[in-house]
C-alpha positions as CSV (number, residue, x, y, z in Angstrom):
1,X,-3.5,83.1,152.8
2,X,0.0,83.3,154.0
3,X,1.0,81.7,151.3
4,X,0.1,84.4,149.1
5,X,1.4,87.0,151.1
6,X,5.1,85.6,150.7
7,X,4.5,85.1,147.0
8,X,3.6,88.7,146.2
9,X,6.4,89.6,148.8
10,X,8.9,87.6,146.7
11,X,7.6,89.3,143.5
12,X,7.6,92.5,144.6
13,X,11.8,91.6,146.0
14,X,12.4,90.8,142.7
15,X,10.9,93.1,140.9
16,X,13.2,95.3,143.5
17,X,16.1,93.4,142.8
18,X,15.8,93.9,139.5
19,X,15.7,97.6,139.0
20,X,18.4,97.9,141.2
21,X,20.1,95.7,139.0
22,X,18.8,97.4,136.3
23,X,20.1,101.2,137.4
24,X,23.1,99.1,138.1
25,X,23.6,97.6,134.6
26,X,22.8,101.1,133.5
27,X,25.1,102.8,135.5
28,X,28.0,100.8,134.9
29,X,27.5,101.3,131.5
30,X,27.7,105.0,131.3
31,X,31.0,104.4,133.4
32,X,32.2,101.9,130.7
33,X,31.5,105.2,128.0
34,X,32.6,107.4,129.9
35,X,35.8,105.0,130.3
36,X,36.4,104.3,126.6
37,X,35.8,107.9,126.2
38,X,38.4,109.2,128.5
39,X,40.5,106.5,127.2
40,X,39.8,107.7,123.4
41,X,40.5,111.0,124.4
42,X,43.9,109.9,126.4
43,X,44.9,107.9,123.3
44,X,44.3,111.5,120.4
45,X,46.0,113.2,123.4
46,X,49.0,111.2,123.3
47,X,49.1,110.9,119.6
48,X,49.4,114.4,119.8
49,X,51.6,114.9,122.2
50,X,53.8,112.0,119.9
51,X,54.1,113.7,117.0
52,X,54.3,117.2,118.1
53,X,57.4,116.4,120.3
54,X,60.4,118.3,119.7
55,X,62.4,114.8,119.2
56,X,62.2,112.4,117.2
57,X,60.4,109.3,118.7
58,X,59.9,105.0,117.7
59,X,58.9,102.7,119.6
60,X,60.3,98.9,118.3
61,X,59.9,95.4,119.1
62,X,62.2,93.2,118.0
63,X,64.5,95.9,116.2
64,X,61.3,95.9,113.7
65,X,60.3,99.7,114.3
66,X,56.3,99.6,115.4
67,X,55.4,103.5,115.4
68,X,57.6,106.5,114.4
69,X,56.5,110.1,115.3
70,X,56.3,112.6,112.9
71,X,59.6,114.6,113.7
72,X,61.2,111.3,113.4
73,X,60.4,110.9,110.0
74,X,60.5,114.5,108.7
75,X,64.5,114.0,110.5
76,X,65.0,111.1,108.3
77,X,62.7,112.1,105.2
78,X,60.1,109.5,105.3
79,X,56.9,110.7,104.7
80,X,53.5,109.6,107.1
81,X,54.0,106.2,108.2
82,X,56.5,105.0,106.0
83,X,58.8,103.8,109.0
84,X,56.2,101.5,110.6
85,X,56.9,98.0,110.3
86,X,60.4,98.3,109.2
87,X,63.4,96.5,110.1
88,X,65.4,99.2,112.2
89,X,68.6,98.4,109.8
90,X,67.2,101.1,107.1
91,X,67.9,103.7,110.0
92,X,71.9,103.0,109.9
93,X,74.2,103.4,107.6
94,X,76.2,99.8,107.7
95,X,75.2,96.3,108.8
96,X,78.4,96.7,111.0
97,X,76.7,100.1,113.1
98,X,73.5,98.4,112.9
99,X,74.5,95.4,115.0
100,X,76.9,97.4,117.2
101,X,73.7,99.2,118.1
102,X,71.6,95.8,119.0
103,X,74.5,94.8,121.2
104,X,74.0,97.7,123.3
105,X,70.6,96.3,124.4
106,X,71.9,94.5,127.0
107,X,72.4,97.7,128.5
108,X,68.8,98.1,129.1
109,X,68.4,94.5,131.3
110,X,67.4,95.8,135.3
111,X,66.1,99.2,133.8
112,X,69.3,100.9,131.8
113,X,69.2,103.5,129.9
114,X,71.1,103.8,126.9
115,X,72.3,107.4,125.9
116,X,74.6,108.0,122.9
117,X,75.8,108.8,119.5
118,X,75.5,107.3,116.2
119,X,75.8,107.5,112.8
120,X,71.6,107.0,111.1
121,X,71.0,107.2,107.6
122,X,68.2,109.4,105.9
123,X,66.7,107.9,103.1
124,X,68.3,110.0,100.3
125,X,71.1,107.5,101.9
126,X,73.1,110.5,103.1
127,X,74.2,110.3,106.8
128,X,74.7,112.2,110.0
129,X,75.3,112.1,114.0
130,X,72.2,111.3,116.2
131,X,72.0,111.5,119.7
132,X,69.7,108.3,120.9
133,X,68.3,107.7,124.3
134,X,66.8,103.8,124.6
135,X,64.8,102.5,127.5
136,X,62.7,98.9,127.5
137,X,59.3,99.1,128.7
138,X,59.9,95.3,129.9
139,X,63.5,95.6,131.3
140,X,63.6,91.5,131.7
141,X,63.3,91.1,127.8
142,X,64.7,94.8,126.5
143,X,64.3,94.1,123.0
144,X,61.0,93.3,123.1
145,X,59.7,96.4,123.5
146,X,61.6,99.9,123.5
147,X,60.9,103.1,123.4
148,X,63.7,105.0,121.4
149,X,64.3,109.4,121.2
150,X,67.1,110.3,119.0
151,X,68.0,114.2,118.7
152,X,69.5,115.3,115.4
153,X,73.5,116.3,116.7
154,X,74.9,117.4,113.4
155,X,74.9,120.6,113.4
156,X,76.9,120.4,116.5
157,X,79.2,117.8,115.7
158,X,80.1,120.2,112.3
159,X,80.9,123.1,114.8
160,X,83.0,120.8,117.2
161,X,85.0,120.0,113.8
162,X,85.1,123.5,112.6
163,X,86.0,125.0,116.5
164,X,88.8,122.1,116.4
165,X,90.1,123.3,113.0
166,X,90.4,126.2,113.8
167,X,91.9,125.7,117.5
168,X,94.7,123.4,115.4
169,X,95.4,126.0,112.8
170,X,95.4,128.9,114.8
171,X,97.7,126.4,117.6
172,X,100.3,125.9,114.4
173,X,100.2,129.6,113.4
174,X,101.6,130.7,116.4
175,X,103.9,127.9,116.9
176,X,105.2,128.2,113.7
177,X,105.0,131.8,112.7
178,X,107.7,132.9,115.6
179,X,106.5,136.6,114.7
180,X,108.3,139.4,115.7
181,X,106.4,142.5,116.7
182,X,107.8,146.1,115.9
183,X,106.9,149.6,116.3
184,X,108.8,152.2,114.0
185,X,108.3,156.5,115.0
186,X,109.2,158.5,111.9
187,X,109.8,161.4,113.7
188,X,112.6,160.1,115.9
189,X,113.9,157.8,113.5
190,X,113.3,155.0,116.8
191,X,112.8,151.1,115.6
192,X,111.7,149.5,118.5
193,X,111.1,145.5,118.8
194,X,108.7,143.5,121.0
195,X,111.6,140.9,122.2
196,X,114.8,140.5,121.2
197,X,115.1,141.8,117.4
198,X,119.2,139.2,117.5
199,X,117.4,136.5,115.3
200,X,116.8,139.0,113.0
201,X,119.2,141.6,113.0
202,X,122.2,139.5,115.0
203,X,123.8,140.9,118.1
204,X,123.4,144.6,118.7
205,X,124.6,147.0,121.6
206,X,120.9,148.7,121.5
207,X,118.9,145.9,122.3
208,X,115.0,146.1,121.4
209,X,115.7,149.8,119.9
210,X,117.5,150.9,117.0
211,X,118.1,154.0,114.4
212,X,115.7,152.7,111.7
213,X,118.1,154.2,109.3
214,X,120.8,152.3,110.9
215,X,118.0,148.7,109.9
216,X,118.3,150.4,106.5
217,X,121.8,149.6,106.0
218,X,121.0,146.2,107.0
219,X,118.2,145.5,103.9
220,X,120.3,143.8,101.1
221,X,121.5,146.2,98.7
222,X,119.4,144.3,96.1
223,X,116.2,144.7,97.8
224,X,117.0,147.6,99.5
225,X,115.0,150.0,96.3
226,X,111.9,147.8,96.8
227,X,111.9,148.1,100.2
228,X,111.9,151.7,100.1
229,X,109.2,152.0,97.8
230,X,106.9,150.2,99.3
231,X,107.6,152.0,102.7
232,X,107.4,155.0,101.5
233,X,103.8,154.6,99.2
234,X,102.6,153.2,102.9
235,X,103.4,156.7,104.5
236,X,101.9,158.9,101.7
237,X,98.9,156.3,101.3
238,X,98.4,156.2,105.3
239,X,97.7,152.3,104.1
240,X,99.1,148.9,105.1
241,X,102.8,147.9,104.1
242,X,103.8,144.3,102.9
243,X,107.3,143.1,102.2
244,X,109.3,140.5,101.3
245,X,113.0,141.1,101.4
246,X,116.5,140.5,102.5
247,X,118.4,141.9,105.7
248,X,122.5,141.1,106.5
249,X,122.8,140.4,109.3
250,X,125.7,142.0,111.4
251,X,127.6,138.3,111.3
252,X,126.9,137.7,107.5
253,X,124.2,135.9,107.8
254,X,121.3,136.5,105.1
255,X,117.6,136.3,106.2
256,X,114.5,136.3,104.1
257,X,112.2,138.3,106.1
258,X,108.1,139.0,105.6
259,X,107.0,141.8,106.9
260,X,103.0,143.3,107.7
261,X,102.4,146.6,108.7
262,X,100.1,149.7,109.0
263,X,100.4,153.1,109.4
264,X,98.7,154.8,112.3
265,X,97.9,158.9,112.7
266,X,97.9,161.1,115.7
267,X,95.6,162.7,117.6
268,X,95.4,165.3,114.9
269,X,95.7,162.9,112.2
270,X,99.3,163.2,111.3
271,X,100.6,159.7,110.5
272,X,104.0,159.5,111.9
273,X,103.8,155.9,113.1
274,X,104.1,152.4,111.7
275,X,103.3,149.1,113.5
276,X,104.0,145.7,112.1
277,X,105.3,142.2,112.5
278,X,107.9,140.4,110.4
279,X,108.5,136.8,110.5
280,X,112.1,134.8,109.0
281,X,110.9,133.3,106.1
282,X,114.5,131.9,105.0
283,X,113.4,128.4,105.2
284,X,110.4,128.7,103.3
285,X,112.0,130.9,100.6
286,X,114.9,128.1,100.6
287,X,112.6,125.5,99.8
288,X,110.7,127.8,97.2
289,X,113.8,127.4,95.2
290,X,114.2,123.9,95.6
291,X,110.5,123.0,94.5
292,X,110.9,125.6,91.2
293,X,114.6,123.9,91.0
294,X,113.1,120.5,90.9
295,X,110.0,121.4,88.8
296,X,112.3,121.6,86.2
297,X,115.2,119.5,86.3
298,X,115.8,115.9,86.6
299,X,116.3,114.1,90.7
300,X,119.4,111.8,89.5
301,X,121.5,113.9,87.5
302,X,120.5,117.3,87.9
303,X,120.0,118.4,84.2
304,X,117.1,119.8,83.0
305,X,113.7,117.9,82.8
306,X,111.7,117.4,79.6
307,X,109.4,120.5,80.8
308,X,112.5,122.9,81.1
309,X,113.7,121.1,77.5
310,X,110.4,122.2,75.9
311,X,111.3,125.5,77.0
312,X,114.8,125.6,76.2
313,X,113.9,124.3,72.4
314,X,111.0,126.4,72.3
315,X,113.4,129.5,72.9
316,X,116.4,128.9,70.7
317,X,113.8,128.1,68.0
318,X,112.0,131.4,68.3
319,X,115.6,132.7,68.5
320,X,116.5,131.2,65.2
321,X,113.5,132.4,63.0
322,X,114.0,135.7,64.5
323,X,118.4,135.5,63.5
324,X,117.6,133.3,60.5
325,X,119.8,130.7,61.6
326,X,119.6,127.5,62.2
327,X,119.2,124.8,65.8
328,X,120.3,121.0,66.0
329,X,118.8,118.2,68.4
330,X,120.6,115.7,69.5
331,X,118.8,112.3,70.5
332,X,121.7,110.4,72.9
333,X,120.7,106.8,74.0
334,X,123.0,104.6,75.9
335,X,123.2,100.8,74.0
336,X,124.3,99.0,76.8
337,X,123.0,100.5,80.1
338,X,120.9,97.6,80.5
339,X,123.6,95.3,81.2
340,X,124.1,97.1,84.4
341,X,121.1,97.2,86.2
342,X,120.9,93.6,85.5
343,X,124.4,92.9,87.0
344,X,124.1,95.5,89.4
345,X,120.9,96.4,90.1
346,X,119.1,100.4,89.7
347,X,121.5,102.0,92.0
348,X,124.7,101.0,90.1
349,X,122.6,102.2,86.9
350,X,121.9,105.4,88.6
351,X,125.6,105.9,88.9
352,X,126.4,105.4,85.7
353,X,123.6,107.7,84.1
354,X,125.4,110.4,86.6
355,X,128.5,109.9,85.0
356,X,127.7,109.4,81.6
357,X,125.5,112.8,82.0
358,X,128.6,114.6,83.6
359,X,130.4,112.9,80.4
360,X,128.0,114.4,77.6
361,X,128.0,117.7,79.2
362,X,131.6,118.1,78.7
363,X,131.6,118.2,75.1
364,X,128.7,121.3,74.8
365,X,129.0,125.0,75.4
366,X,127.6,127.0,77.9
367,X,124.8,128.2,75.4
368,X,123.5,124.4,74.7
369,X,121.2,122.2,76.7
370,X,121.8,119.0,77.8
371,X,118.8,117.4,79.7
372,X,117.6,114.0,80.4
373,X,114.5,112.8,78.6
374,X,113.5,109.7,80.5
375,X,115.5,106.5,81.3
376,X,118.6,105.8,79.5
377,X,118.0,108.9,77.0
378,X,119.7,112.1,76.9
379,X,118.4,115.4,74.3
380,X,121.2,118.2,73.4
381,X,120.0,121.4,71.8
382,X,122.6,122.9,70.1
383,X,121.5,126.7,68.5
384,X,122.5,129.0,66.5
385,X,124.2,126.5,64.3
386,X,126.4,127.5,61.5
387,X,127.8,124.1,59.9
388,X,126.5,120.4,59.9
389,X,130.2,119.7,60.6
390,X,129.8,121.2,64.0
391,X,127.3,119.2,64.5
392,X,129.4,116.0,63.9
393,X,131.8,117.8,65.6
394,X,129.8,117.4,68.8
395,X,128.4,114.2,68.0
396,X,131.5,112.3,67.8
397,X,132.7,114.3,70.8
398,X,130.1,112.5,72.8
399,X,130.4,109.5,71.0
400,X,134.5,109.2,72.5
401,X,133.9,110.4,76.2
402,X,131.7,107.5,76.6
403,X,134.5,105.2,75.3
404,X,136.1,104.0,78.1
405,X,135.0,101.6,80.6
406,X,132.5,102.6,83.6
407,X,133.7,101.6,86.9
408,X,130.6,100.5,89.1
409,X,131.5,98.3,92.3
410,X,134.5,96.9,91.5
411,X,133.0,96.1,87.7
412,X,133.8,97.5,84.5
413,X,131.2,98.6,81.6
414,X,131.2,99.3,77.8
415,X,128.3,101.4,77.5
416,X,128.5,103.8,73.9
417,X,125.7,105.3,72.7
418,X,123.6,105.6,69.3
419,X,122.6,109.2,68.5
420,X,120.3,110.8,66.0
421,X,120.6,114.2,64.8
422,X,117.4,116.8,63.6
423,X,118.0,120.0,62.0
424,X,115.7,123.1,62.0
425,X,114.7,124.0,59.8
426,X,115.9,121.8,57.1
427,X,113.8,119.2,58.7
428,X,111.4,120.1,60.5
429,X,109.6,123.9,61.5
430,X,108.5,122.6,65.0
431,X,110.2,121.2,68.1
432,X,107.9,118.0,68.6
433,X,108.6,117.1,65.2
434,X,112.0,117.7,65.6
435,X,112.4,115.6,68.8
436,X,110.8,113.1,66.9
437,X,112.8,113.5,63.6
438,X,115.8,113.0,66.2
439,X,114.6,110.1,67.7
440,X,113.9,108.3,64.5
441,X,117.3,109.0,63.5
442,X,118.4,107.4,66.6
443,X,116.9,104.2,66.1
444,X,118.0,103.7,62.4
445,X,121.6,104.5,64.4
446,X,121.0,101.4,66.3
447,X,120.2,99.2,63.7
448,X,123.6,100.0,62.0
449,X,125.4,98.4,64.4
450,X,125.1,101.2,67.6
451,X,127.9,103.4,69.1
452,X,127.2,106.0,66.3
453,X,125.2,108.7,64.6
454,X,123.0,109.3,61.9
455,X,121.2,112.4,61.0
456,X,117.7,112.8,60.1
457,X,116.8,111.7,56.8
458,X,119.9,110.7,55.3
């Protein structure tokens, strides 16, 4: 009898045990759901929350990038998922930034952060500045596994140029410009100068003020008409006044000045004043003159260049269909110059083609053009011609004042020259063809045995 007793008492235990295992099971179940639930949820929040940040965001392992966030990729121009499971190298523009980059990693070891700038590529291949902010989840092994937020910078990094342009030009204006301010009352007939006018106007007992019509007398006579005029339509046109001219100063001295100005009116709209600055442009109008002076005539010897000689030939050939005479061209090539740059080098050869230009222009008149067409080669344009003798005339002119012997360091040289001749408009109506007729002449000079002249054609 006991026996049976403890068997249904063990029974009904287990069958006890059992649904409390049972609700257990059951329970821990719903937990488990309700787990992989929340964590399903936690994972769509945090996609979310991934590619809805304001930064771009990739996470990498092994440089190989492993996820990239949307604003990541609309940055870079990748469309959904394109960046996953690329090397990181397709974000920089060079191999060379790309490892620079990878070295920084050991800044992340103990839990670093690394914060700065680089250079990324999009994939159109342009590129542009990127702030970047690195941390390893496993700061033992940083590569491994990082988390990486890079800010587009460029706009900024275009503003810090444009702020810095400007900051350097605006820093040279005012060191350069050395502008003088000045304040001119009609009425009175009172110039008066924001600091001392002497640069300008020299030494003067009134200091900063002075009888405008007494800074009248100081405009160059030559300018002084222009100056007036554009004063004056300032005044009637109550409008803004720009010059460039001339002043004497009261030791001699002649400035270029630039001047900016505006008329100003009253309280009742009378316009009696003027306000302005000027600046000394003397240097700049100095070298003005030098560059047109250069533009058009030759470095070594000073005679015109083959642009000036166009327009020199295309003038006195206008001239002569318009007088119905006639214009001769004049090919002159030295035969033996070569002999001294060999000897001598370039510089001796640059002293001789100085002298044997100063030479040649010693036999012409004031109305022809000698200039130098290039190396060795000289072109004379001689118009309004009346005789082929006069022609010869000057040909064998030339021919004799390079006779004698060139002295270059210590060294003597025979140099002559063979020259061809070209008539318009016997042979030629055009100046290219007569510079050509020339030269041809020239050459068939040469083969006759140099240190002579032959005209076109004969």
């Amino acid at each position: 009898m006991a026996e049976v007793q403890i068997a249904i008492l063990a029974a009904v235990t287990l069958a006890v045990l059992a649904a409390v295992a049972l609700r257990a099971w059951r329970d821990m179940r719903a937990t488990i759901l309700r787990a992989q639930e929340a964590h399903r949820h936690a994972l769509a929040e945090g996609k979310l929350l991934f590619d809805t940040l304001p930064v771009g965001v990739a996470s990498m392992a092994d440089r190989v990038i492993t996820r990239a966030n949307r604003q990541l990729e609309e940055m870079l121009g990748y469309g959904p998922g394109e960046l996953d499971g690329q090397s990181s190298r397709i974000l920089y523009p060079s191999e060379e930034i790309w490892r620079e980059a990878g070295e920084r990693y050991r800044y992340l070891q103990g839990g670093g952060v690394l914060d700065g700038e680089f250079r990324l590529r999009r994939k159109d291949g342009s590129a542009f500045w990127c702030r970047a902010v690195a941390r390893a989840l496993n700061p033992d092994s940083p590569a491994a596994s990082v988390i990486i937020t890079y800010s587009d910078t460029s706009e900024r990094h275009a503003a810090e140029r444009a702020l810095r342009r400007s900051e350097s030009m605006l820093r040279l204006a005012v060191d350069a410009a050395e502008l003088i301010y000045w304040e001119w009352d009609r009425d009175a007939d009172q110039l008066h100068w924001g600091r001392d006018p002497s640069p300008i106007v020299g030494s003067t007992p009134e200091g900063r003020s002075m009888r405008w019509t007494k800074y009248l007398d100081l405009v160059h006579p030559e300018d002084r008409e222009r100056y007036l005029e554009r004063v004056n339509t300032a005044w009637e046109q109550a409008g803004p006044c720009f010059n460039e001219y001339r002043v004497v100063r009261q030791d001699g001295q002649v400035l270029w000045l630039s001047s900016h100005a505006r008329t100003l009116a009253d309280a009742s709209g009378r316009v009696r004043r003027m306000i302005g600055v000027s600046q000394d442009i003397t240097e700049r109008k100095h070298q003005e003159e030098e560059a047109r002076y250069l533009a058009y005539h030759d470095t070594l010897t000073g005679l015109p260049n083959r642009r000036l000689l166009d327009d020199r030939l295309r003038q006195a050939l206008l001239f002569a269909q318009r007088r119905d005479s006639r214009v001769a061209l004049l090919v002159v090539d030295l035969d033996n110059f070569k002999q001294v740059n060999d000897a001598l080098g370039h510089r001796a050869g640059d002293a001789v083609l100085r002298e044997a230009a100063h030479r040649v222009a010693g036999c012409l008149r004031k109305a022809d053009t000698l200039a130098r067409h290039g190396g060795d080669e000289f072109v004379v344009v001689i118009p309004d011609l009346q005789l082929d003798a006069d022609v010869q005339v000057v040909a064998e002119k030339i021919l004799r004042s390079l006779e004698p012997a060139f002295r270059v360091d210590g060294r003597e040289f025979s140099i002559g020259a063979s020259i061809g001749v070209s008539l318009f408009p016997g042979d030629t109506g055009d100046g290219e063809a007569l510079l050509r007729n020339a030269d041809v002449a020239m050459y068939r000079a040469k083969q006759l045995g140099r240190n002579n002249y032959r005209f076109y054609g004969r």
